[in-house]
N, C-alpha and C positions, 0 to 999 in steps of 0.2 A: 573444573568448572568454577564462576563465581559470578557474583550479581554485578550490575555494576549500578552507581548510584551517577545522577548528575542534578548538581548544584548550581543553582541562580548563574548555569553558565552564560558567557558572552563574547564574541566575537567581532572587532572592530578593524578597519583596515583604516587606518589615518581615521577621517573624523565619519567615515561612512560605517552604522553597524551593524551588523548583517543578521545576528545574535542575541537574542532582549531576554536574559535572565530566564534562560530556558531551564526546569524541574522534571528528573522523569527518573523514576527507580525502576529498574531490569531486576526480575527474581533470579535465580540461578537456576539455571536449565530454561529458561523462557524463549521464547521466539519473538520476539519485537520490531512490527515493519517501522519504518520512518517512513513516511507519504507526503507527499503535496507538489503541485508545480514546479515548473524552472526554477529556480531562484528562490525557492521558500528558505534554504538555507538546510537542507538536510544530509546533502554531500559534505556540507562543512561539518557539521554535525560531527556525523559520522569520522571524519580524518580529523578532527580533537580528539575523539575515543582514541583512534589508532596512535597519535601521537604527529602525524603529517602536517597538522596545524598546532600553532600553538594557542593557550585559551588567555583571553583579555582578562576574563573575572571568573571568579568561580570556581567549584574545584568539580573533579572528575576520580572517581575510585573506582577502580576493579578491584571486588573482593575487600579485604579491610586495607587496601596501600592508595592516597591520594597520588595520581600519577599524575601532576601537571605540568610537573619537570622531566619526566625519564622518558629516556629514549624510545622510538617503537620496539625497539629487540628487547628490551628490558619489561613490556608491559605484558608478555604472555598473550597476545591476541596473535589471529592469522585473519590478513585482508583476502578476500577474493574482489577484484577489480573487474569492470565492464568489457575491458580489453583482457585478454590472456595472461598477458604478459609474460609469455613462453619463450626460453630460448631455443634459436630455432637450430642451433647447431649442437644440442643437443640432446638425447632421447629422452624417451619417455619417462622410463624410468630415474635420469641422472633430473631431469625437472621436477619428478616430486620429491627425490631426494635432497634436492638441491639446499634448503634452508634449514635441514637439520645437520649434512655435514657440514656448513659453517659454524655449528655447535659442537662441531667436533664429538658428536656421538660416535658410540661403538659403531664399526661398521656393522656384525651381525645383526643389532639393533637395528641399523637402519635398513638393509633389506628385508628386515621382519618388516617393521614399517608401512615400509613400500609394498610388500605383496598384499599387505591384510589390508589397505587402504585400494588400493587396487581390484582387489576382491569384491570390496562394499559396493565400489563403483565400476565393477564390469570391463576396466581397463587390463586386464590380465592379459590378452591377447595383444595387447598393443604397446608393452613395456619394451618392445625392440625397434619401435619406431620411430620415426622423428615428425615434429607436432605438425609439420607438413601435407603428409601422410595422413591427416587427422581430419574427419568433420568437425565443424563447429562445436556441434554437442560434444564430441570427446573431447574435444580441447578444453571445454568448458569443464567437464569431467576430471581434466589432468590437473586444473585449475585447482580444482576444491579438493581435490587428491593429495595435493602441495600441502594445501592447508591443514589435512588430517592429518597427517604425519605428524604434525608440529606438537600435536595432543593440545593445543590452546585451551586455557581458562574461556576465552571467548572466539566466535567467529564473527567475521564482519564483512557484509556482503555490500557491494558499492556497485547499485544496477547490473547484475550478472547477466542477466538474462536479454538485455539491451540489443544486441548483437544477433541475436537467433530468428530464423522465421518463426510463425504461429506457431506451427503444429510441436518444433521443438521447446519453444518457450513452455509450452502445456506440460509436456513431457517434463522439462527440468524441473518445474516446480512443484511435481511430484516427488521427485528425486530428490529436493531440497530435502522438499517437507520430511521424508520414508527416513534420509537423513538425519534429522533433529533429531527426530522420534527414535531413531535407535543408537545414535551418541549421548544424547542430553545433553548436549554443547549449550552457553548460552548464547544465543545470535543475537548477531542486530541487520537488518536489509534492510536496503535503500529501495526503492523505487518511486517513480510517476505512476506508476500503471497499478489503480488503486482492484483490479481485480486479483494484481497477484497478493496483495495485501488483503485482503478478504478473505481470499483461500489458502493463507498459509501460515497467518502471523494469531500469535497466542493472544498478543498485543497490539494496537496500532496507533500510532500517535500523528495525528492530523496539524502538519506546521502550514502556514503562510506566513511568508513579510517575516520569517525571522523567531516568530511565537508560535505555540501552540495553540491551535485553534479547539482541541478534543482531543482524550483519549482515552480507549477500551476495547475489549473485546469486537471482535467484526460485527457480531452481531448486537451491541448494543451500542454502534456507532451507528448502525442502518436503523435498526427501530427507531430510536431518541439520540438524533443528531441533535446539539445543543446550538448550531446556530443556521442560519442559510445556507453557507459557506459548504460546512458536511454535508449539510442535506445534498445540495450538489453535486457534490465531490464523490459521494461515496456511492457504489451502485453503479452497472453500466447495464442500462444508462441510467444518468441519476434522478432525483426526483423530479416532480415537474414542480415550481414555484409561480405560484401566481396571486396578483394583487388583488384586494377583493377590500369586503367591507364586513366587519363584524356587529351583527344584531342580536339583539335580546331574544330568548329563547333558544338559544345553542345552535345557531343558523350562520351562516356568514353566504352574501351576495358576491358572485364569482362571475363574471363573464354575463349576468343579468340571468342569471338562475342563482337560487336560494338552493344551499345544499344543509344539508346538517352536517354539525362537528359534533354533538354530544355534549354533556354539561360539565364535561375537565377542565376546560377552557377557560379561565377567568378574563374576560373581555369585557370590554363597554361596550353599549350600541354606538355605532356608528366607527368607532374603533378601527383605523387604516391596520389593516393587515397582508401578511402574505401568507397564502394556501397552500400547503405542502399534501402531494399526495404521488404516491409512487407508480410507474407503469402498467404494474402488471393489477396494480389494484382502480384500476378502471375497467367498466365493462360495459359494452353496448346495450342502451335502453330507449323505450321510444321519449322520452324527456332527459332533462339534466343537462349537461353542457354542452353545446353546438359547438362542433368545429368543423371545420372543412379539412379532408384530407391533403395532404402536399407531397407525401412523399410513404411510398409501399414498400417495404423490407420483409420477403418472404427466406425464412433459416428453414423451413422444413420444420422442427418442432417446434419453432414460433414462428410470429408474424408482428414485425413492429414497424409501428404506425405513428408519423413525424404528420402531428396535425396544424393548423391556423388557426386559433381562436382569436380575433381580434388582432391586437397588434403582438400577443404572444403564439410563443410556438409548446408546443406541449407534446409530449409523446406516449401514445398507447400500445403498451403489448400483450396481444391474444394468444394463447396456447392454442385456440380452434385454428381452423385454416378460414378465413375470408377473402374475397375479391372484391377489394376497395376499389375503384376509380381515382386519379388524380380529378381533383372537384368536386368530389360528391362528400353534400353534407351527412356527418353521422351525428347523433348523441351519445354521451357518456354520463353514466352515473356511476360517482366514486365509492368505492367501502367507507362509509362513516367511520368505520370502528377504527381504520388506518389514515385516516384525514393528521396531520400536522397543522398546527398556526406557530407564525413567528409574527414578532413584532416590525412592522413595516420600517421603524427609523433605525433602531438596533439591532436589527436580525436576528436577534433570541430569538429562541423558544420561550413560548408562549404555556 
C-alpha cells in the first residue's frame, strides 16, 4: 500500500489543455472516487496515475518514488477497466494469473494467489471456465481478481461498473466497497454516477473543465457544497437551485414567498441570490412556495415530485405516499435550518 500525492498536475494535447494544475493527496489505504461529467478530465486523470498518459507538468508519486517517467509495470498499480478486457481463449483461472506470470513468479505462488483471490471474490467455482461462460458480474469479478493477485501498492478503477444493469451495479459496489475494507488497498475510481461516489468513496473530488470544483468526504460535499456546481451535482437528485432575492432580517424572496434562511448568511438587502434547498427537505404546507405539479414518481418507499414554479423546475420527495394530480397546485415550505445561499454572479457559497 501507499499514498499517492499529485502536484500542480497538467495535461495538454497541442495547445488544447484538458488538465489546469490539478492538487489532490491519496492517504494510504484511502478510497478516493474522481467524479464529474463527460469530459471534466477524470479518465485522463486517472491513466496519468496509471502511467497510460503521459503528464505535461507536474509530478505524480506513489509512495516516496515520483513516477512521471516509469513505465506502467514499473509503478506497482493494478487498472480495472470498464471493459473486461478478458482473454476470451483463456480460462479463468490463466486470466487472473495472467499478469503475475509475466513476472515470472513462483508458479506455487501464483496458484496461491489465484485461489485466495478467488476465494474473496466467490469465483472458485468458475476457475475452469472460459470468461464466456461468465455473467457480466463474474467477469467483472475476474477482472478485479486479476488485479488482486498483482498485491498492488494501488488499485485503479476506470468506470467498472459502467457496463452492468442496476441491480448488478448495486451489488458490485458493495463488493468493491467489502473489498477495500478488507484489503486496505489504496483506490482511486472513476465514475459519472455520483451515487456510486457517495456510497463508497472515503474521498471524493468533484472535477469540471479540467479543475477541481470540491473535495471531501460524501458527506461534507452534500451538506456544504462550496459552489452551485456541487450543489447540483451531488445527490440524486440534486438540489434544487433557485433565484431569488436576499433581505434584511434573514429572509430571502423566492418564487414571491419570503422564506427564512436564518442569520449565517451575510447578505445585503436586495442582494441577487441563488436558493439552495435539497428534496427531501421540503414539505407540504398550506403557504410557502406554489408550484404546480408536472410530473408523479411513485418508488414505493418514496414519492418524487418534478414540480413548475415559474419558469424553474424544482423537485420534492415525500417519504409519505400522496396522490398528486398532473396540475394540481401544491405549497411547500423548506427546512430553514437546511436552506443554502450562493452568490448569483460566482456561484459560491454564500
Amino acid at each position: 500500500m501507499a499514498q499517492v500525492a499529485i502536484r500542480e498536475a497538467r495535461k495538454s494535447y497541442g495547445s488544447a489543455e484538458v488538465l489546469h494544475g490539478v492538487d489532490i493527496d491519496i492517504a494510504d489505504g484511502e478510497f478516493v472516487v474522481l467524479v464529474g461529467p463527460s469530459g471534466c478530465g477524470k479518465s485522463t486523470l486517472l491513466r496519468m496515475i496509471a502511467g497510460l498518459e503521459s503528464i505535461s507538468a507536474g509530478a505524480i508519486s506513489i509512495g516516496s518514488r515520483v513516477v512521471n517517467t516509469l513505465p506502467p509495470m514499473d509503478r506497482d498499480i493494478a487498472l480495472v477497466f470498464q471493459s473486461y478486457a478478458l482473454f476470451p481463449h483463456m480460462k479463468i483461472f490463466d486470466n487472473m494469473a495472467f499478469g503475475i506470470k509475466l513476472r515470472r513468479a513462483d508458479r506455487r505462488v501464483n496458484q496461491e494467489r489465484v485461489k485466495n483471490a478467488a476465494e474473496i471474490l466467490g469465483l472458485t467455482p468458475y476457475l475452469d471456465r472460459y470468461p464466456r461462460e461468465l455473467s457480466g458480474g463474474q467477469r467483472q469479478r475476474v477482472a478485479m481478481g486479476r488485479a488482486i493477485v498483482r498485491n498492488p501498492q494501488v488499485f485503479l478503477f476506470d468506470e467498472p461498473l459502467s457496463n452492468l444493469d442496476a441491480k448488478l451495479r448495486v451489488q458490485m459496489r458493495s463488493e468493491i466497497k467489502g473489498l477495500h475494507q478488507r484489503l486496505k488497498t489504496t483506490t482511486v475510481f472513476v465514475t459519472h454516477d455520483q451515487v456510486e461516489a457517495m456510497t463508497m468513496a472515503d474521498k471524493i473530488v468533484v472535477m469540471r473543465d479540467g479543475v477541481i470544483e470540491q473535495m471531501g468526504s460524501p458527506l461534507d460535499l452534500y451538506d456544504k457544497p462550496q459552489n452551485t456546481f456541487v450543489a447540483g451535482f451531488i445527490g440524486s437528485p440534486g438540489m434544487n437551485l433557485i433565484r431569488g432575492t436576499a433581505k434584511s432580517g434573514g429572509t430571502v424572496d423566492v418564487g414571491g414567498a419570503s422564506l427564512n434562511i436564518g442569520g449565517a448568511h451575510q447578505v445585503q438587502d436586495g442582494q441577487p441570490v441563488v436558493y439552495g434547498i435539497r428534496p427531501e427537505h421540503l414539505h407540504l404546507a398550506d403557504e410557502g412556495l406554489s408550484a404546480t405539479v408536472a410530473v408523479v414518481e411513485p418508488a414505493g418507499w418514496q414519492t418524487q415530485v418534478i414540480l413548475r414554479m415559474g419558469e424553474s423546475e424544482i423537485v420534492a420527495v415525500f417519504h409519505e405516499r400522496h396522490h398528486f394530480q398532473p396540475g394540481q397546485t401544491i405549497h411547500l415550505k423548506p427546512s430553514p435550518e437546511h436552506a443554502h445561499l450562493f452568490d448569483s454572479v460566482s456561484s459560491m457559497r454564500i
